[in-house]
C-alpha positions in Angstrom: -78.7 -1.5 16.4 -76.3 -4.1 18.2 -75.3 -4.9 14.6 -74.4 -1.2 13.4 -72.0 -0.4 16.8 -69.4 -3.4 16.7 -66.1 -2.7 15.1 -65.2 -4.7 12.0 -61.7 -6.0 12.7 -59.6 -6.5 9.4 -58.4 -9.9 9.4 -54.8 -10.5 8.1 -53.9 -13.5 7.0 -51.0 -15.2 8.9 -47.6 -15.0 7.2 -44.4 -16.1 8.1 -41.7 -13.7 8.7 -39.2 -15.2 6.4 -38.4 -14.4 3.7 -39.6 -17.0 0.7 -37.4 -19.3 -0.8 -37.5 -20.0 -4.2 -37.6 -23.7 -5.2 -34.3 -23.9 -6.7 -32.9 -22.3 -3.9 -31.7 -24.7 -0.8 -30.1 -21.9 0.9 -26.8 -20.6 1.6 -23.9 -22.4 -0.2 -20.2 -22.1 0.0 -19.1 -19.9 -3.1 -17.1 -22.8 -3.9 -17.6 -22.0 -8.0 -16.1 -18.5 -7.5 -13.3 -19.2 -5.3 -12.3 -21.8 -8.8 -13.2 -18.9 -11.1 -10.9 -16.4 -9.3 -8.3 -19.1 -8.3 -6.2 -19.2 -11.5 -6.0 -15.3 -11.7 -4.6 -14.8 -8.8 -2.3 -17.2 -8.6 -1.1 -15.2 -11.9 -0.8 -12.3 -10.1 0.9 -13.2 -7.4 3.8 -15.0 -10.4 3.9 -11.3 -11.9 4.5 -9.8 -8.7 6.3 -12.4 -6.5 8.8 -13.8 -9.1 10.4 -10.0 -9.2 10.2 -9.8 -5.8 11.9 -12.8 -4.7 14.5 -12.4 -7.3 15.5 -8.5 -6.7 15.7 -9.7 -2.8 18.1 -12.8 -4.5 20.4 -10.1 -6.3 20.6 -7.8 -3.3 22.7 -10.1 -1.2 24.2 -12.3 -3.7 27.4 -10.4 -6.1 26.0 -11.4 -9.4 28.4 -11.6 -12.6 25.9 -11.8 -15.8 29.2 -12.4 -18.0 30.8 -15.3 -16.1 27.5 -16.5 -14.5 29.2 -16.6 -10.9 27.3 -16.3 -8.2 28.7 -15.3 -4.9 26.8 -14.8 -1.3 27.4 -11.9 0.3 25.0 -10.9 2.4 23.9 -7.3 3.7 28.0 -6.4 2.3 25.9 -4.5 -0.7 24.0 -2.3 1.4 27.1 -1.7 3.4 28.8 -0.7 0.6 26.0 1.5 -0.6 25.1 3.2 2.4 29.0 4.2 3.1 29.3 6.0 -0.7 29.0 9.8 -0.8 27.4 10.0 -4.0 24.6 8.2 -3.0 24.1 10.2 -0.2 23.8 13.0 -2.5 21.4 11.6 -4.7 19.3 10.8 -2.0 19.4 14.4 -0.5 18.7 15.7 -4.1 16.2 13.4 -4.0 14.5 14.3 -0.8 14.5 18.0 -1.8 12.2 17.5 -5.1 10.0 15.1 -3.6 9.8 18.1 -0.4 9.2 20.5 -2.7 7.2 19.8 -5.5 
């Protein structure tokens, strides 16, 4: 009778809580091989969009003759000159009105 009323307890083995590492695993590494895979991409893509970039800001204050190839600094004089023209002050109002409307 003292056999039949005790409790069988499962017994669990003891794990550990980590998770387990595979043997060719030696854990976290630096993604040193991506950074090189990725590395000659985007220096690419930064020639395809810097190179414009730096050379449209290079026209905008330099007067630039294609024909004579004479280069002359001026400055923000291009903008001034733009921004004082009527006709670009209508283009831009003309401009405004179909991007507000459409």
């Amino acid at each position: 009778m003292i056999a039949d009323e005790t409790h069988k307890q499962e017994t669990r083995p003891q794990t550990d809580s980590r998770p387990r590492r595979r043997f060719w695993s030696r854990g976290p590494r630096p993604p040193l091989f991506a950074y090189l895979a990725v590395s000659p991409t985007l220096v690419f893509v930064a020639l395809i969009v810097g190179m414009p970039l730096v050379y449209s800001v290079w026209l905008a204050v330099h007067k630039a003759n294609p024909i004579t190839r004479k280069n002359t600094f001026v400055g923000l004089d291009n903008f001034r000159f733009v921004l004082s023209e009527t006709s670009f002050w209508n283009a831009f109002g003309r401009t405004a009105h179909f991007v507000g409307f459409s």
